[in-house]
DRENDRENFI-807972 format. One record per residue: residue in one letter; z, x, y of N, C-alpha, C, O, CB in turn; residue number from 1; chain. Coordinates in nm, 3 decimals. Each point is the difference from the previous one (the first is absolute). Glycine has a CB too. Example, Ala and Ser with C-alpha at 12.3 -4.5 7.8 and 13.67 -1.06 7.14 Angstrom:
(rec "a", (0.780, 1.319, -0.569), (0.000, -0.089, 0.119), (0.000, 0.090, 0.120), (0.066, 0.104, -0.002), (0.059, -0.293, -0.115), 1, "A"),
(rec "s", (-0.197, 0.154, 0.222), (0.006, 0.082, 0.119), (0.073, -0.077, 0.109), (0.017, 0.051, 0.111), (-0.232, 0.067, -0.174), 2, "A"),
***
This chain:
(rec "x", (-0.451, -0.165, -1.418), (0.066, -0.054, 0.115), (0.062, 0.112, 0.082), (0.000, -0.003, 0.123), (0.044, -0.210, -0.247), 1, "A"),
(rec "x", (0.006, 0.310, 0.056), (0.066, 0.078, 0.071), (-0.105, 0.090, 0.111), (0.023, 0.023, 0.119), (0.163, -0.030, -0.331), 2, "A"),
(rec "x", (-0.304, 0.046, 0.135), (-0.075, 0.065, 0.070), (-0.057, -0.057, 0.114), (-0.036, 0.074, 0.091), (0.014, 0.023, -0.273), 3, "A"),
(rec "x", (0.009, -0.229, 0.189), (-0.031, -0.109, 0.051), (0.127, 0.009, 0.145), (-0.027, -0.059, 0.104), (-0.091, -0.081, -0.379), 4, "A"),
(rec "x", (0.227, 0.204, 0.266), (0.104, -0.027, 0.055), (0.047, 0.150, 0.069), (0.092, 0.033, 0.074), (-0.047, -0.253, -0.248), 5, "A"),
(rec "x", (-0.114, 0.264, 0.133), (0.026, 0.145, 0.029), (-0.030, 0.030, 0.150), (0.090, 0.053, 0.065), (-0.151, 0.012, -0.309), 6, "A"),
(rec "x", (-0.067, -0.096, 0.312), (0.032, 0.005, 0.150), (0.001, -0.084, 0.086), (-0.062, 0.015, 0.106), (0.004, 0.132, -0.138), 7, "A"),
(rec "x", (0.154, -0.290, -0.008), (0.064, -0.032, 0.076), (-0.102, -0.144, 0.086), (0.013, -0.027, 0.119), (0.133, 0.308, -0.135), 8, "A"),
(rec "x", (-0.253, -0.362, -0.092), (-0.087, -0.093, 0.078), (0.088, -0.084, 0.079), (0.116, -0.035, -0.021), (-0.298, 0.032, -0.148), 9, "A"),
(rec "x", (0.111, -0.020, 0.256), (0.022, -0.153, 0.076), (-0.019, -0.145, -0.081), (0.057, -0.109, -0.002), (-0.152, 0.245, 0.206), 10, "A"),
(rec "x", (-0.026, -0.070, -0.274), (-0.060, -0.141, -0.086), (0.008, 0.075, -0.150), (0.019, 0.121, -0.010), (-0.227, -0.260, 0.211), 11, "A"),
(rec "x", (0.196, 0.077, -0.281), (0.015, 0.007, -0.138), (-0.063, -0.155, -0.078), (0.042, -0.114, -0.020), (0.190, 0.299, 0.074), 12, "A"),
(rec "x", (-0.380, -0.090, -0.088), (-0.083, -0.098, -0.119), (0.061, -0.021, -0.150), (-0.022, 0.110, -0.051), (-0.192, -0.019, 0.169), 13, "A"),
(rec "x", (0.251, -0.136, -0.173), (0.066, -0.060, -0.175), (-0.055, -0.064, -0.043), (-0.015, -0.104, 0.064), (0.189, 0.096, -0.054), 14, "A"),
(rec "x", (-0.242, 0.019, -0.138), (-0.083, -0.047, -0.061), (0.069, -0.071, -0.150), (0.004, 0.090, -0.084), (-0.173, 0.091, 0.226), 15, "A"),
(rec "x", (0.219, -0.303, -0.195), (0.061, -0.007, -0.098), (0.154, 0.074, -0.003), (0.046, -0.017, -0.113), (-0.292, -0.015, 0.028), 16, "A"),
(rec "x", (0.334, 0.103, 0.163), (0.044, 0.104, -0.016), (0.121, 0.008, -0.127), (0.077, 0.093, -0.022), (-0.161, -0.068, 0.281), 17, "A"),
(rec "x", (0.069, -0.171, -0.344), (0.159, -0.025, -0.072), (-0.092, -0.004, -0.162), (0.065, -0.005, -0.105), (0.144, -0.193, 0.331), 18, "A"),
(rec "x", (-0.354, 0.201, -0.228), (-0.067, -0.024, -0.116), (0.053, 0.129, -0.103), (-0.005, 0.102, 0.068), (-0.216, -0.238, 0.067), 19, "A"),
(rec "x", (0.251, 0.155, -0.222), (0.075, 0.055, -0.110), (0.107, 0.048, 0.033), (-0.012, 0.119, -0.031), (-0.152, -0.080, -0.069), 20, "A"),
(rec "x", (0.266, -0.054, 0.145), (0.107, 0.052, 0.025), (0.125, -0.105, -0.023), (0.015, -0.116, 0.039), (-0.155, 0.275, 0.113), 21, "A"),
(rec "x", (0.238, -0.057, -0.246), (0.066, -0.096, -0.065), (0.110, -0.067, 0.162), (-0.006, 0.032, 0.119), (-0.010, 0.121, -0.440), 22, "A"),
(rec "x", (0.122, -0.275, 0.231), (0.079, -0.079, 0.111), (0.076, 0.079, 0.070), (-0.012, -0.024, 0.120), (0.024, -0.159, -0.236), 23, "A"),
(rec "x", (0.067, 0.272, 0.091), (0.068, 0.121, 0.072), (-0.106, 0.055, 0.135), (0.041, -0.003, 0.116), (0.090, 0.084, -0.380), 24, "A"),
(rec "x", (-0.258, -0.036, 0.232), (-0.078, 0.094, 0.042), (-0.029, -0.088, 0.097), (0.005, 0.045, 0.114), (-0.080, 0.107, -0.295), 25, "A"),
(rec "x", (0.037, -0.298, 0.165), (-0.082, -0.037, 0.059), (0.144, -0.097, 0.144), (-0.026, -0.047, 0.111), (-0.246, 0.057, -0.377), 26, "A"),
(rec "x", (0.363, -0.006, 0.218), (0.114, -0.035, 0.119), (0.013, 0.138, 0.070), (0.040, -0.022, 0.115), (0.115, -0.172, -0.249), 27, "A"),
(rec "x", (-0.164, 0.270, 0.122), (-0.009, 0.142, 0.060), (-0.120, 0.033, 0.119), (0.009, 0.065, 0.104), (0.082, 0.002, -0.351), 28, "A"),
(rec "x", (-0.193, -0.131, 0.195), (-0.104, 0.025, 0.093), (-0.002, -0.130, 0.096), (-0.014, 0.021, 0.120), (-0.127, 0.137, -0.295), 29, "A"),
(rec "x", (0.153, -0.269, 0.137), (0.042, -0.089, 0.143), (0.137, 0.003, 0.078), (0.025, -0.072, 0.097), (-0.169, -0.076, -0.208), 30, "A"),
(rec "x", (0.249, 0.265, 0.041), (0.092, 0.033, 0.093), (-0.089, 0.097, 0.148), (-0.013, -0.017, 0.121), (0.226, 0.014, -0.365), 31, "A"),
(rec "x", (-0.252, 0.099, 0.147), (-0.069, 0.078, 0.069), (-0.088, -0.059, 0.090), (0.013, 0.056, 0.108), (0.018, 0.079, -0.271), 32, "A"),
(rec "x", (-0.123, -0.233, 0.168), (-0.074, -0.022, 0.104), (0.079, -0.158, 0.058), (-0.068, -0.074, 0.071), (-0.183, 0.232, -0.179), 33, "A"),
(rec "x", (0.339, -0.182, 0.086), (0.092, -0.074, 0.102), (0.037, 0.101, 0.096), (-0.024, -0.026, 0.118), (0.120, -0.141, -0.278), 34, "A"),
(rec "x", (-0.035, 0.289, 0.127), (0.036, 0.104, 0.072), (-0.110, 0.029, 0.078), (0.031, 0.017, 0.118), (0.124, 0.060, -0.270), 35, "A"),
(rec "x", (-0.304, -0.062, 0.122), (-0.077, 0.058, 0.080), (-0.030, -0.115, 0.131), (0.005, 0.026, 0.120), (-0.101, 0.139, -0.339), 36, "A"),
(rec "x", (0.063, -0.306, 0.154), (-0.027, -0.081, 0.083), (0.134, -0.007, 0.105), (-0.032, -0.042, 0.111), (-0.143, -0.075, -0.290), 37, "A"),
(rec "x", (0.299, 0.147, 0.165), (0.089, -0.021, 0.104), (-0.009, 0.121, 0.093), (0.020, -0.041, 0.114), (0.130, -0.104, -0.260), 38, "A"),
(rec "x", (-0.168, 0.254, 0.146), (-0.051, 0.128, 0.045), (-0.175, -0.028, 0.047), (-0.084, 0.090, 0.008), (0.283, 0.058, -0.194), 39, "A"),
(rec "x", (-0.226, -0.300, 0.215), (-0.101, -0.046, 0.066), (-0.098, 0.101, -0.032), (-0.040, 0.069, 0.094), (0.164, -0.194, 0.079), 40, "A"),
(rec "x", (-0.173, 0.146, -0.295), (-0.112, 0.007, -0.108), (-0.114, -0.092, -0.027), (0.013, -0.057, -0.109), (0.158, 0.150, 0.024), 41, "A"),
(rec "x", (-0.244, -0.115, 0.130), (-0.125, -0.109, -0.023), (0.015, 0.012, -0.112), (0.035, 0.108, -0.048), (-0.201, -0.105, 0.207), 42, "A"),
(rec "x", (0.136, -0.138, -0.249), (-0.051, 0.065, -0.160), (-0.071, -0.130, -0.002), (0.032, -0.106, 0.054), (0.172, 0.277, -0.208), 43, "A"),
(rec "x", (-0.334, -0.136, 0.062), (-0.059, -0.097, -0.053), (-0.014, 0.019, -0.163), (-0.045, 0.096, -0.062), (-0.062, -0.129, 0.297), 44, "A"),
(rec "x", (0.172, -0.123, -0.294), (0.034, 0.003, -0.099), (-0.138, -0.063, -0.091), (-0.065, -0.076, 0.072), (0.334, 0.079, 0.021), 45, "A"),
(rec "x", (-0.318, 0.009, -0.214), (-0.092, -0.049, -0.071), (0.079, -0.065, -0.109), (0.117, 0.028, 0.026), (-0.295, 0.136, 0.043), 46, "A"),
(rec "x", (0.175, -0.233, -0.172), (0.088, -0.071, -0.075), (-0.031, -0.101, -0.073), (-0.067, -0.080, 0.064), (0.180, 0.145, 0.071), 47, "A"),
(rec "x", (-0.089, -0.101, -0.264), (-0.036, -0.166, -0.080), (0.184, -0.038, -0.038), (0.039, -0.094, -0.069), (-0.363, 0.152, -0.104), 48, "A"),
(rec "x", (0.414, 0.053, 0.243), (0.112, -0.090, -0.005), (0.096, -0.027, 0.087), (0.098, 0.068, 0.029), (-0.136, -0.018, -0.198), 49, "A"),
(rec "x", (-0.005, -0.183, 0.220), (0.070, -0.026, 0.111), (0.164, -0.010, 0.028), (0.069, 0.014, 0.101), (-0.283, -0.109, -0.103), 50, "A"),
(rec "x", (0.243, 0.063, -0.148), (0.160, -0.005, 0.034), (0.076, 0.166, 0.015), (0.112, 0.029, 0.041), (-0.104, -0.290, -0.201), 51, "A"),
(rec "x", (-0.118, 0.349, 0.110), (0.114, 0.078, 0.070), (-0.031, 0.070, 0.113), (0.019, 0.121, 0.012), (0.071, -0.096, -0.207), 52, "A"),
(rec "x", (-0.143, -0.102, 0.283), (-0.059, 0.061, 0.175), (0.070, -0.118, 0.060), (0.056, 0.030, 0.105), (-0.339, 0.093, -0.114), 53, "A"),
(rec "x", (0.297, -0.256, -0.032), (0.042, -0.119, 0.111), (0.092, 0.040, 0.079), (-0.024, -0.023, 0.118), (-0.013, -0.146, -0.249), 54, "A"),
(rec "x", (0.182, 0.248, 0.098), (0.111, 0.060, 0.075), (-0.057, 0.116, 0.091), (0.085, 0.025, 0.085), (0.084, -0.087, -0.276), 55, "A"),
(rec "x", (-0.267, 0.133, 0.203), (-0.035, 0.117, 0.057), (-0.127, -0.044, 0.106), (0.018, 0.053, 0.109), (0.071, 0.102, -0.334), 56, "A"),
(rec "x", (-0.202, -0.231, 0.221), (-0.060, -0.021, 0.106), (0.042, -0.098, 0.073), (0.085, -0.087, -0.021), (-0.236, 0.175, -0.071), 57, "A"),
(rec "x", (0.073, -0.061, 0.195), (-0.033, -0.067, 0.168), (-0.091, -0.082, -0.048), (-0.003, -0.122, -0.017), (0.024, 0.308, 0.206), 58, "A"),
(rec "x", (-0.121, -0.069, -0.217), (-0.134, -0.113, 0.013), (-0.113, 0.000, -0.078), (-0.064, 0.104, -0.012), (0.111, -0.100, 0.213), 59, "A"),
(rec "x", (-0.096, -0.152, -0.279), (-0.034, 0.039, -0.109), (-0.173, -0.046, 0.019), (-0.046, -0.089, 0.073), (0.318, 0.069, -0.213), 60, "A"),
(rec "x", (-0.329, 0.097, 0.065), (-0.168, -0.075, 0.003), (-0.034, -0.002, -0.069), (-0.026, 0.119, -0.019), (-0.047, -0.091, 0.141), 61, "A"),
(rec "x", (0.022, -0.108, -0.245), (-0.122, -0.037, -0.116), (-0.139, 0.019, 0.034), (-0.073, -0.053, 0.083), (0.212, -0.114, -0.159), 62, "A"),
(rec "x", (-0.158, 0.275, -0.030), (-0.182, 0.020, 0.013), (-0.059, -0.035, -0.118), (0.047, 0.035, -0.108), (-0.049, 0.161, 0.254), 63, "A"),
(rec "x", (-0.125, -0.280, -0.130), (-0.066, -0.007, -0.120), (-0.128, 0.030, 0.042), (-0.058, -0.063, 0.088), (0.198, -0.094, -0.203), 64, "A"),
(rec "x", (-0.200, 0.282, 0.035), (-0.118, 0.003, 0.011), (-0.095, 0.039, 0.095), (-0.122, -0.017, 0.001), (0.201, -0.101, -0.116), 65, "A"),
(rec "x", (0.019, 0.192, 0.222), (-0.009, 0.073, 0.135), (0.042, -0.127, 0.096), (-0.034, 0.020, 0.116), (-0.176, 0.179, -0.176), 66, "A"),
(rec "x", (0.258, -0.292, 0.044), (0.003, -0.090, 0.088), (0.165, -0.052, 0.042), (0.070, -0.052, -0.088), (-0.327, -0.004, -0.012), 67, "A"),
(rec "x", (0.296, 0.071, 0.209), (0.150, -0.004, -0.016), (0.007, -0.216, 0.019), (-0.045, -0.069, 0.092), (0.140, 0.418, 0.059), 68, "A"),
(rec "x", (-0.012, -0.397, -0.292), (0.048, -0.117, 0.026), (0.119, -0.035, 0.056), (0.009, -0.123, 0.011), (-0.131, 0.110, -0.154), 69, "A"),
(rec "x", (0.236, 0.087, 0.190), (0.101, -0.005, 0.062), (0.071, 0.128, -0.007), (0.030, 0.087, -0.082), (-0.037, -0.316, 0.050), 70, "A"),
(rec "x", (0.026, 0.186, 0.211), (0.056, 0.105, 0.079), (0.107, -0.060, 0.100), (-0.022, -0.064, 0.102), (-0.200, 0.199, -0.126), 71, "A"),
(rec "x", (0.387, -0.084, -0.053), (0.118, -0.081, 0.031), (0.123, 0.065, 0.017), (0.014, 0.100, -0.070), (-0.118, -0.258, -0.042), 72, "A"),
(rec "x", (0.170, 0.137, 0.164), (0.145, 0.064, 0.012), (0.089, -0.054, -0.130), (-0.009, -0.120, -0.028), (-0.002, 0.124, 0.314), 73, "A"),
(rec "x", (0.071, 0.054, -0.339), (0.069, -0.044, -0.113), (0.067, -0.109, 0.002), (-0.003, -0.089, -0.085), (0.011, 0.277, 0.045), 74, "A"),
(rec "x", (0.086, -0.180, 0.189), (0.063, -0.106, 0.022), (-0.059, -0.129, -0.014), (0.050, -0.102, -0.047), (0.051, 0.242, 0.167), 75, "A"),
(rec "x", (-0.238, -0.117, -0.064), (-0.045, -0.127, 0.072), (-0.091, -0.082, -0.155), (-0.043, -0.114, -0.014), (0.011, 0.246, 0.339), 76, "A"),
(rec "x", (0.032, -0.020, -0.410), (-0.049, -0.043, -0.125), (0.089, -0.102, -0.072), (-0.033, -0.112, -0.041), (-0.075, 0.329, 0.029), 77, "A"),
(rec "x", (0.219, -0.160, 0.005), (0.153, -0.073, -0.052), (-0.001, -0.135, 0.043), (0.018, -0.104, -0.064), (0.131, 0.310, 0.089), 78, "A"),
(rec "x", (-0.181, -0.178, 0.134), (0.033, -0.150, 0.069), (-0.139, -0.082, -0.058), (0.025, -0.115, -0.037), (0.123, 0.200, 0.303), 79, "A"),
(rec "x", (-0.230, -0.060, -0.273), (-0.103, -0.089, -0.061), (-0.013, -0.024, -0.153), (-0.010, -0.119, -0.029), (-0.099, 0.193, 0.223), 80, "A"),
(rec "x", (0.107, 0.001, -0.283), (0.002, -0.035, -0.096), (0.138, -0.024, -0.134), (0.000, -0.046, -0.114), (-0.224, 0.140, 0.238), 81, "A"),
(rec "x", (0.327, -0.035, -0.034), (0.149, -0.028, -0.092), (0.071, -0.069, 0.057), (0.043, 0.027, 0.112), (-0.021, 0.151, -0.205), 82, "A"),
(rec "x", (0.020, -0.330, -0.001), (0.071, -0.103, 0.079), (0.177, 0.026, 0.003), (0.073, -0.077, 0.061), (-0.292, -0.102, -0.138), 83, "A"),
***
């Protein structure tokens, strides 16, 4: 990540970025890219765990299989599927 961070992208690709890293480590690195995304950092996140991205994106999209099944604003996810 760091190297990754070193000059300074606009955008920033993450792939899994919390997969082995213990609970300490891994609140550390979504401090860190809360920080980046507020310093208006594109990031695109990859992930199988959603609860710990729901507080940090905008906007979320499901792909299966090269095919995107939803493409949504977080908010607007909430409003549809949580009563």
């Amino acid at each position: 990540m760091a190297q990754a961070l070193l000059h300074e992208p606009r955008i920033l690709v993450v792939d899994e970025p919390t997969v082995g890293l213990d609970v300490e480590a891994r609140h550390e690195l979504w401090q860190l890219i809360d920080s980046l995304r507020a310093a208006e950092v594109a990031i695109l996140i990859t992930t199988h765990q959603v609860e710990e991205i729901e507080n940090l994106l905008t906007d979320i999209m499901f792909i299966n299989d090269g095919k995107i099944l939803l493409d949504s604003t977080m908010e607007a996810l909430g409003e549809r599927y949580v009563e």
